[in-house]
C-alpha positions in Angstrom: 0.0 0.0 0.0 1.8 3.1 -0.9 0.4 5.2 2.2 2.9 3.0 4.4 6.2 4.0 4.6 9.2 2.5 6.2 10.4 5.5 7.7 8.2 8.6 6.6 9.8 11.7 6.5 7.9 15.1 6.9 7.4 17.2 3.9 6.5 20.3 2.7 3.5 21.4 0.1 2.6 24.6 -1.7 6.3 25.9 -1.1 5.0 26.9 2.3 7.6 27.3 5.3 6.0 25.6 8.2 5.0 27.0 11.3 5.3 23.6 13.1 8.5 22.1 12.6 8.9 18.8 14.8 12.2 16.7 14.2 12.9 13.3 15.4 11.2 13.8 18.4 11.5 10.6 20.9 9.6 10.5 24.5 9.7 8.1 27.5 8.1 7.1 30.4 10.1 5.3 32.9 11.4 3.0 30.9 8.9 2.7 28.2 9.7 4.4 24.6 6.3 6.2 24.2 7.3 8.8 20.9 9.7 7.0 18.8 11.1 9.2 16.0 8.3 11.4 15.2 8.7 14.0 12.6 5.7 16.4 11.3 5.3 19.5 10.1 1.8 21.8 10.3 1.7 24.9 7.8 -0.6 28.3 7.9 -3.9 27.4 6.1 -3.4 23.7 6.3 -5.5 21.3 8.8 -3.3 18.2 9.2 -5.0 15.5 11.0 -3.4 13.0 13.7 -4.9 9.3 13.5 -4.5 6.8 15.5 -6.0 4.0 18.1 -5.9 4.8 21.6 -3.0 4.7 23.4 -0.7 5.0 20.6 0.6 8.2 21.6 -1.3 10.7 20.3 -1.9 12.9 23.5 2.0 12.4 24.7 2.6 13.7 21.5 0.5 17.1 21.6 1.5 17.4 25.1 5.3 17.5 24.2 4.4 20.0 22.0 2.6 22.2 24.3 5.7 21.0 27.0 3.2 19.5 29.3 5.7 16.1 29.3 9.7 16.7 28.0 10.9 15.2 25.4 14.2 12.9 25.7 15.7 14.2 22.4 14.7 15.9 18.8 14.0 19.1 18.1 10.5 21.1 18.0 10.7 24.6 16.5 7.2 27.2 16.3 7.4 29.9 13.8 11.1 29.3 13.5 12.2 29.2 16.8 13.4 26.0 19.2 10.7 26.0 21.6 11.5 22.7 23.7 13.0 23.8 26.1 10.1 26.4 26.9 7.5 26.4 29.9 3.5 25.9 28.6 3.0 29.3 29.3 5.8 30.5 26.8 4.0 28.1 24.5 1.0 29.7 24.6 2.0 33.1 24.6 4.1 32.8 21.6 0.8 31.9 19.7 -0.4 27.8 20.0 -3.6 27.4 21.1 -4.5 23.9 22.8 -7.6 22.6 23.1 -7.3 19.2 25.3 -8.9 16.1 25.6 -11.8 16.6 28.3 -12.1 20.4 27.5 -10.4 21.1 30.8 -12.7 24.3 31.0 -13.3 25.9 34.3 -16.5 24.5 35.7 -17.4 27.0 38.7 -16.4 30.2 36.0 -18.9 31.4 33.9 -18.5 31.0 30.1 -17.4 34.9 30.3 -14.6 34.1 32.8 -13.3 31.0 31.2 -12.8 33.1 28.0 -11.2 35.5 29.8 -8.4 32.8 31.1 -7.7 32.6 27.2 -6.8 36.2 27.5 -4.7 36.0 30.9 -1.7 37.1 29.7 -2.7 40.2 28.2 -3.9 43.8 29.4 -7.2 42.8 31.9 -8.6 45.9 29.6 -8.0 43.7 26.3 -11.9 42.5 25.1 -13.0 39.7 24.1 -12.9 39.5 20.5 -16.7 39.5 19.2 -15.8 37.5 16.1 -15.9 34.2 19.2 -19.5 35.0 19.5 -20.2 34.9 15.6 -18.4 31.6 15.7 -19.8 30.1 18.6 -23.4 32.3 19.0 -24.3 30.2 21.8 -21.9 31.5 24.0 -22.9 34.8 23.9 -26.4 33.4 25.1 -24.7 32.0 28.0 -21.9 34.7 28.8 -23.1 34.6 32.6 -23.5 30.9 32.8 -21.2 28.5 34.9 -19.5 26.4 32.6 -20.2 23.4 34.4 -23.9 24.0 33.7 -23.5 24.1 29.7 -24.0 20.9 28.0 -21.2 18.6 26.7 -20.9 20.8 23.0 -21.3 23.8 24.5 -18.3 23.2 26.7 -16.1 22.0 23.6 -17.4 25.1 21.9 -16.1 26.8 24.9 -12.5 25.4 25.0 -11.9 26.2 21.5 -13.1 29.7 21.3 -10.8 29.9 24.7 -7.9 28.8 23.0 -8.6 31.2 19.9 -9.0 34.6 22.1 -5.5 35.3 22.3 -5.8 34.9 18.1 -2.8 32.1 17.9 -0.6 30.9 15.1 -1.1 27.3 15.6 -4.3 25.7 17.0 -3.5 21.8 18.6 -7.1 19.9 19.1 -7.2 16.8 21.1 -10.5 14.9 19.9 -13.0 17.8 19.6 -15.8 15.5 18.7 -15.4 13.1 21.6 -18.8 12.9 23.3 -20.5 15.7 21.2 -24.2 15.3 19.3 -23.9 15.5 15.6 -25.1 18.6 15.2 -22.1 20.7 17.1 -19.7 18.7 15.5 -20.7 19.8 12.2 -20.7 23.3 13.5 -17.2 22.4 15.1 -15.5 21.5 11.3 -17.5 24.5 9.8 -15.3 26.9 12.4 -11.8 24.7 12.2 -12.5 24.7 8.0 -13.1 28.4 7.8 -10.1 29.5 10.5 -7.6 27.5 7.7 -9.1 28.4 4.9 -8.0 32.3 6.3 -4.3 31.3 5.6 -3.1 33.2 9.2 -3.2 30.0 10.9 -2.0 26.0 11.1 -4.4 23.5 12.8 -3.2 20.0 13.8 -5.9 17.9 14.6 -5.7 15.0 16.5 -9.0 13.0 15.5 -10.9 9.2 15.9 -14.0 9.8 14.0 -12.4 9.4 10.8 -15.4 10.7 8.5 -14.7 14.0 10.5 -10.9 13.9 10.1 -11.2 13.2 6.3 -13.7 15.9 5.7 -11.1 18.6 7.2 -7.4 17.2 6.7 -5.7 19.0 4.3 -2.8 16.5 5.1 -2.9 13.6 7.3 -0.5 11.2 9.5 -1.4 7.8 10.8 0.4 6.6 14.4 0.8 3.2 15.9 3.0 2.6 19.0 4.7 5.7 18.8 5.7 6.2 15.3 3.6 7.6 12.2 3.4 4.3 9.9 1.6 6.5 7.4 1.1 10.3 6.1 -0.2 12.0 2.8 -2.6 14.4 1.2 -6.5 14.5 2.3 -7.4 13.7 -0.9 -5.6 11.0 -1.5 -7.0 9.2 2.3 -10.0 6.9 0.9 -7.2 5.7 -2.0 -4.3 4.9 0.5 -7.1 2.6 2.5 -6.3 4.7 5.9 -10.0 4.3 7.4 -8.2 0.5 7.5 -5.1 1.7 9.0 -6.9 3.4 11.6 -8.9 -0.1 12.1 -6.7 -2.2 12.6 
């Protein structure tokens, strides 16, 4: 199957630089090698998606990114600059957004408050930008609403206009559609489609309904035990026989 490679390198379409540069990254806990030589690359205006079975490594992987866990050796680089050895918060205020799995959000804030945290280290004068509300109008219904009180979809909605209010470069999403009704998620890929499709930022998504991830992957990398076995185009996903990949 040609979507398999032996030992896939990352590359580069459209001639554009990326803004996620991750180089033979390898990860351990204890003794066990969790990230074993992963290399990937997420460009501005590009959705790559992240497939995988559980416990294969996605989440270690997006939180070595986000420096959540350390990394053993390899190199990750944002916007061409080594961030690896930087804290979360530098992370974060150098422009990724992260969106976790479980939301995370604050349950005893209200949804105002929570979107607020996504503006913590900025001015306490800096709005909220109104454009969250025009992608997410239920939150503006609920501004004064404990987010522990807001459904399931609400509270992804949430998280992700959270992570967009300080307007970052790179947006990481951990399983957006985990636990969510049918209808938000297809609001959820009309806002993730329409941020990329802007050009101003990269979106890796890390995804296990695989309808969803086809529909919005621009590019897309298959992991098992550590290591991405396969990686391509989108397009070519029903032709390289991932939906079996991820399967099996």
């Amino acid at each position: 199957m040609n979507a398999v490679l032996a030992a896939p390198e990352p590359r580069l379409a459209d001639g554009a630089p990326p803004v996620l540069d991750v180089r033979d990254v390898n990860q351990y806990y204890g003794g066990s090698h969790i990230l074993r030589g992963v290399s990937l690359q997420a460009r501005l205006g590009k959705v790559t998606v992240l497939l995988g079975r559980n416990g294969v490594g996605k989440t270690t992987l997006l939180k070595s990114l986000m420096g959540l866990v350390p990394i053993r050796s390899g190199s990750i680089r944002f916007d061409g600059q080594d961030i690896h050895a930087q804290t979360p918060f530098a992370r974060a205020r150098s422009g990724i957004g992260f969106v976790p799995q479980g939301r995370e959000i604050f349950a005893r804030l209200t949804v105002e408050e929570n979107l607020r945290m996504g503006l913590a280290y900025k001015s306490a004068s800096t709005p909220i930008d109104p454009e969250l509300y025009e992608l997410f109008p239920v939150l503006k219904q609920m501004l004064q609403r404990r987010g522990g009180d807001l459904s399931g979809g609400q509270q992804q909605q949430l998280a992700i206009a959270r992570a967009l209010a300080a307007r970052p470069k790179l947006l990481i999403l951990d399983e957006p559609t985990e636990g969510i009704q049918p209808s938000i998620i297809k609001d959820i890929g009309r806002v993730i489609r329409m941020l990329a499709d802007r050009g101003t930022m990269a979106i890796l998504l890390v995804e296990q309904y695989y309808d969803f991830a086809e529909e919005l992957a621009d590019d897309y990398l298959v992991m098992q035990r550590g290591q991405f076995i396969a990686r391509g185009a989108g397009a070519d996903m029903q032709a390289n026989g991932v939906r079996e990949l991820v399967a099996i």
